[in-house]
C-alpha positions in Angstrom: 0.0 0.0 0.0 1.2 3.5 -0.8 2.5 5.4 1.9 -0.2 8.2 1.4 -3.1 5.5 1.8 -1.2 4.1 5.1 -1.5 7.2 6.9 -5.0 7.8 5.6 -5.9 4.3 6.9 -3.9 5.2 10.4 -5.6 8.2 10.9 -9.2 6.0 10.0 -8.1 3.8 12.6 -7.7 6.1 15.3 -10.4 7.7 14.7 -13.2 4.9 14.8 -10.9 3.9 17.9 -11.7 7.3 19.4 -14.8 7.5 18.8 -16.3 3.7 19.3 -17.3 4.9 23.0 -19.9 7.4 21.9 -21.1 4.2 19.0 -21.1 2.3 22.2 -23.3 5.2 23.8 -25.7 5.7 21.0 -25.6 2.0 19.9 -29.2 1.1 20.3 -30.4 4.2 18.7 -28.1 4.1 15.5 -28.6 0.6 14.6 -32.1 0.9 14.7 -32.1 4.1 12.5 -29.9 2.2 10.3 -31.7 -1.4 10.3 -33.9 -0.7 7.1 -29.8 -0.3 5.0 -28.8 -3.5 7.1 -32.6 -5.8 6.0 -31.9 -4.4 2.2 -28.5 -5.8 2.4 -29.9 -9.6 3.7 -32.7 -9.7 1.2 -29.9 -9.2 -1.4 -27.8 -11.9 -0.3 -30.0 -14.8 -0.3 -28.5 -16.2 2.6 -28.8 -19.6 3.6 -28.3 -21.0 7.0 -24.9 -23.2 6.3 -23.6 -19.7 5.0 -19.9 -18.9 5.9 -20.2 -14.9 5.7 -18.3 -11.9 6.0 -19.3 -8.4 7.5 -16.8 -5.9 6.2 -16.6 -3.0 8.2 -18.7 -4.2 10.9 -18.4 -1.9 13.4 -20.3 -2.2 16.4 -21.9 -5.4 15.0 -24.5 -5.0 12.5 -25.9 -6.3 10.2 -23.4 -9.2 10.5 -25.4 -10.1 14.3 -28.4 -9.9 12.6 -26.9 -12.5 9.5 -25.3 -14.8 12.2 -29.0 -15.4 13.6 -30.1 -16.6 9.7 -27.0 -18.2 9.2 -27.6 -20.5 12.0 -25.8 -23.2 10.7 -22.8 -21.4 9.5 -20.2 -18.8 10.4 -20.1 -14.9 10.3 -16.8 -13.5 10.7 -16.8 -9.4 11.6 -14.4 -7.3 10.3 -13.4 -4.1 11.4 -10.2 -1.3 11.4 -11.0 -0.6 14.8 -10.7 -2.8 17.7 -12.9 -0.5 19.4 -15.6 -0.8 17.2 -15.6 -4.7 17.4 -15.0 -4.8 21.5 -18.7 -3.3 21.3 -19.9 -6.3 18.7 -18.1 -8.9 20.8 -20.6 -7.6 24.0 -23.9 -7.9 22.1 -22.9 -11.2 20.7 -22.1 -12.6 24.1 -25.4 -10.9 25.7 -27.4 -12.9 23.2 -25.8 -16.0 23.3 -24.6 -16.5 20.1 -21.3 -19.0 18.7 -21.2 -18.8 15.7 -19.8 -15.3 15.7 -15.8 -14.4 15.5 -14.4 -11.0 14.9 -11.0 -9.6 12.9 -9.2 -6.8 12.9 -8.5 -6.3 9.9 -7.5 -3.4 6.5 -10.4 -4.1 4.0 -7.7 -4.0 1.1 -5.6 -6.4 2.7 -8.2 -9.3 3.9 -6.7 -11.9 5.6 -8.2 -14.8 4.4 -7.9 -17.3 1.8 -9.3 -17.2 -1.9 -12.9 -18.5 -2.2 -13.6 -18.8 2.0 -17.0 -17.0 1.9 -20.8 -17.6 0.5 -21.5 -13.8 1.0 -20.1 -10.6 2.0 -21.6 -7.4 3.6 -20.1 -3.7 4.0 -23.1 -1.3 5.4 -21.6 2.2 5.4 -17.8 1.0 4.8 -16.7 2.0 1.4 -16.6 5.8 1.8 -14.2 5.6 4.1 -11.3 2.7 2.6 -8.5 4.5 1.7 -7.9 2.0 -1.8 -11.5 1.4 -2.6 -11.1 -1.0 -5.6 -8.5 -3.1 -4.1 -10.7 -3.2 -1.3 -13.7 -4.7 -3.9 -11.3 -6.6 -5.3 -10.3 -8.2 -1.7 -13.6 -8.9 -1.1 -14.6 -10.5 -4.5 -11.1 -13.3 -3.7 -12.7 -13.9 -0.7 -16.0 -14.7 -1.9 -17.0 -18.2 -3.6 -18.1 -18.7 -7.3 -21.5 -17.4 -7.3 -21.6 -15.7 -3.9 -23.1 -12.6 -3.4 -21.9 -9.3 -1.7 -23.8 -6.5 -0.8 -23.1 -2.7 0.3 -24.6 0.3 1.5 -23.6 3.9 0.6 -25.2 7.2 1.3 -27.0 8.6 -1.5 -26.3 12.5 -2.7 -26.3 15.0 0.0 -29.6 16.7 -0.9 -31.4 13.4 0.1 -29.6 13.7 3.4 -30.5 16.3 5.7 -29.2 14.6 8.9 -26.1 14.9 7.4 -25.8 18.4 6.1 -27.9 20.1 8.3 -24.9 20.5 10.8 -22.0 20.9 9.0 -23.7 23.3 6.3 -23.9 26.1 9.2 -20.5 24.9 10.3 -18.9 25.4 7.2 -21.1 29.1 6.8 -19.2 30.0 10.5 -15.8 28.5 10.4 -12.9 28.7 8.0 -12.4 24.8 7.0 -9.9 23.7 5.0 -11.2 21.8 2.3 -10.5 18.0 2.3 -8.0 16.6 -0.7 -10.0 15.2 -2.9 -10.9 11.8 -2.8 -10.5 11.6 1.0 -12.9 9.3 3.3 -16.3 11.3 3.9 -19.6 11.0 4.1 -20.9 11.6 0.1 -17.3 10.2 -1.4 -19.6 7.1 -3.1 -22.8 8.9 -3.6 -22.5 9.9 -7.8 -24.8 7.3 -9.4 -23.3 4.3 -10.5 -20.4 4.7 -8.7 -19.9 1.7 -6.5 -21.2 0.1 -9.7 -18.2 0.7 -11.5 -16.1 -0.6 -8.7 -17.9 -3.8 -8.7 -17.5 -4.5 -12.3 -13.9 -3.2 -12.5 -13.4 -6.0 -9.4 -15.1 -8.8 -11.9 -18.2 -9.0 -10.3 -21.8 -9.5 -12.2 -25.5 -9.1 -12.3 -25.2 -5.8 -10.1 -28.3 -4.1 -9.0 -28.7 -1.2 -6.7 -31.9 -0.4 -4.9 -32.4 3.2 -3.0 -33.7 3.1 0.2 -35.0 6.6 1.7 -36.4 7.3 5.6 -35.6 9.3 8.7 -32.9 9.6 11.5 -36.0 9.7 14.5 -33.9 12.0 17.2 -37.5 13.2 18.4 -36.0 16.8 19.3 -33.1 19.0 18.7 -30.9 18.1 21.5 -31.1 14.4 20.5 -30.0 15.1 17.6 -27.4 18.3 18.5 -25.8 15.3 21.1 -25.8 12.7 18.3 -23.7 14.9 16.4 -21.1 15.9 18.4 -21.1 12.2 19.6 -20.4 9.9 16.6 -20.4 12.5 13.4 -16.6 12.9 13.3 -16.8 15.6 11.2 -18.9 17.8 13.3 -16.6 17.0 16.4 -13.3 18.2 14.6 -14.6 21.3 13.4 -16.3 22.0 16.5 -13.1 21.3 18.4 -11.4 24.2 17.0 -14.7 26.7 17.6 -14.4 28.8 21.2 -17.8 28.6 23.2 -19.4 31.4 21.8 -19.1 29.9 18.6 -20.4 26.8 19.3 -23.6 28.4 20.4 -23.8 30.1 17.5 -23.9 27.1 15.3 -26.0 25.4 17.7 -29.0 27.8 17.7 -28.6 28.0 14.3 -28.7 24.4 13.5 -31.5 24.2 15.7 -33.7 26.6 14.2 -32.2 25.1 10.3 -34.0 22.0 11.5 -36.8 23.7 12.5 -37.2 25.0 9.2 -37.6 21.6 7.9 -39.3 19.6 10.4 -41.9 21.8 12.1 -43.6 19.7 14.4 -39.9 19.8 16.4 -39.4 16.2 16.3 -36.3 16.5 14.6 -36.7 13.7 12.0 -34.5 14.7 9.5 -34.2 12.7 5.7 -32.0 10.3 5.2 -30.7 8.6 1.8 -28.7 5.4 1.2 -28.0 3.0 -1.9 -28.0 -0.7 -1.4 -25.5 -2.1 -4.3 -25.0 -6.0 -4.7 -23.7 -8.2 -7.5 -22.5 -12.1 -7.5 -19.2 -13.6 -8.2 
C-alpha cells in the first residue's frame, strides 16, 4: 500500500478507535435508524443458514449479528479497522448468546483470508471511508465463492440527506475549513450514481443491482440530535473542536432553528438517503 493510503488508513483507525465509546453510547439508537440499509443488504444476499459470511466494516456489529442469527448453521466473521468498534460487537454477541460469531481486525484491502472462504459478504456504510476502494472490492470478490453474493450500503447524494448536512452546512457558513483533498474518506465520497457500480465490475463482479432506500434519522428533538452529532459524526466533532464557546452556540442555535425549518412539528426527524449495491461472483 502507498505510503499516502497508510496514513489515511492510520488516521481512520484512530479515529473509529476514538470515537467507538460514543457508537457504544448511542448503539441502540443508530442501529435501529440504520436497520432498514442492514434488511436491504440480507434480502440481497440470499442467505442460507450453512452460509460462511463476512461483515466488512462491521463496526459495532450490525448487520453481521443480525446474518449470524439466519446463518444458524454457518459462520459470520466481523471485520473491522477498529478494535474498538468490534469490543462493542463482541458484548452484544455474548449478551445474546450467540457462537457462531468471531471477529477480525483487519484493513479491507488487505483481507486476511484465503481465496474463495466465503458464500457472501456485507459492508453497510464501509466504502466511503477505505483509503484504496477497488482493491478493497477486489479483496472482497477473492474472498468470496463462485456465485456468492456481496452487498453494500452507501449514502446517496447530499440533498437526500438532511441529517447529514444540516450541521455541518452552518458549520462550514461559520468557520474557515480547509477543504479536504480530494478523494478523502467522507460521508458523500460514493454517492454519484453508479459509482460503487463501476467498482464492482472493474473487481469482476456480475449481475449488479442497486436499490435506494430513503427514511428518517427519528432523534424526536433537537438536542437528541445536536448530542448525536457531536457524539459519533466525526466531522462535526473536529470542526467543533477548533470553535471557542461562543461559537459553538452560534452554530448550535442555528442548526436548531435550520431544523426547524424543515421539520416543524420539532421532532427532529430529519431525511436520510442510502443505496444498497449488490452483484455475484
Amino acid at each position: 500500500m502507498q505510503l499516502e493510503l497508510e496514513q489515511i488508513r492510520d488516521q481512520q483507525k484512530a479515529t473509529w478507535n476514538k470515537f467507538s465509546p460514543g457508537w457504544r453510547k448511542w448503539d441502540d439508537f443508530t442501529m435501529n435508524w440504520l436497520k432498514p440499509l442492514g434488511e436491504e443488504i440480507i434480502h440481497a444476499l440470499q442467505l442460507k443458514p450453512t452460509d460462511n459470511v463476512l461483515d466488512v466494516a462491521g463496526g459495532t456489529g450490525e448487520p453481521g449479528l443480525t446474518i449470524a442469527s439466519i446463518v444458524k448453521n454457518g459462520q459470520v466473521v466481523i471485520t473491522d479497522l477498529a478494535e474498538g468498534m468490534l469490543e462493542v460487537a463482541r458484548d452484544h454477541a455474548s449478551k445474546k448468546g450467540m457462537t457462531n460469531i468471531q471477529t477480525q481486525v483487519c484493513d479491507a484491502s488487505e483481507l486476511p483470508f484465503e481465496d474463495e472462504t466465503f458464500d457472501a459478504i456485507s459492508c453497510r456504510l464501509g466504502f466511503m471511508y477505505f483509503p484504496d476502494m477497488l482493491q478493497a472490492a477486489k479483496e472482497m470478490a477473492r474472498v468470496l465463492k463462485p456465485g456468492g453474493r456481496i452487498a453494500t450500503a452507501i449514502w446517496g447524494t447530499p440533498d437526500k440527506n438532511f441529517w447529514g448536512t444540516a450541521t455541518m452546512g452552518v458549520i462550514n457558513k461559520n468557520m474557515q475549513l480547509p477543504a479536504p483533498p480530494p478523494g478523502s474518506p467522507g460521508l458523500f465520497r460514493c454517492s454519484a450514481p453508479g459509482f460503487i457500480t463501476n467498482l464492482f465490475e472493474q473487481a469482476g463482479l456480475k449481475n449488479i443491482t442497486e436499490t435506494e432506500v430513503r427514511g428518517k434519522l427519528p432523534c424526536g428533538n433537537n438536542d437528541t440530535y445536536w448530542n448525536f452529532t457531536n457524539d459519533v459524526v466525526a466531522p462535526v466533532v473536529a470542526a467543533l473542536s477548533k470553535a471557542d464557546a461562543a461559537t459553538i452556540d452560534k452554530i448550535k442555535q442555528e442548526v436548531f432553528r435550520v431544523v426547524d425549518e424543515k421539520c416543524p412539528d420539532q421532532k427532529a426527524a430529519l431525511d436520510y438517503g442510502a443505496v444498497i449495491i449488490s452483484g455475484r461472483k
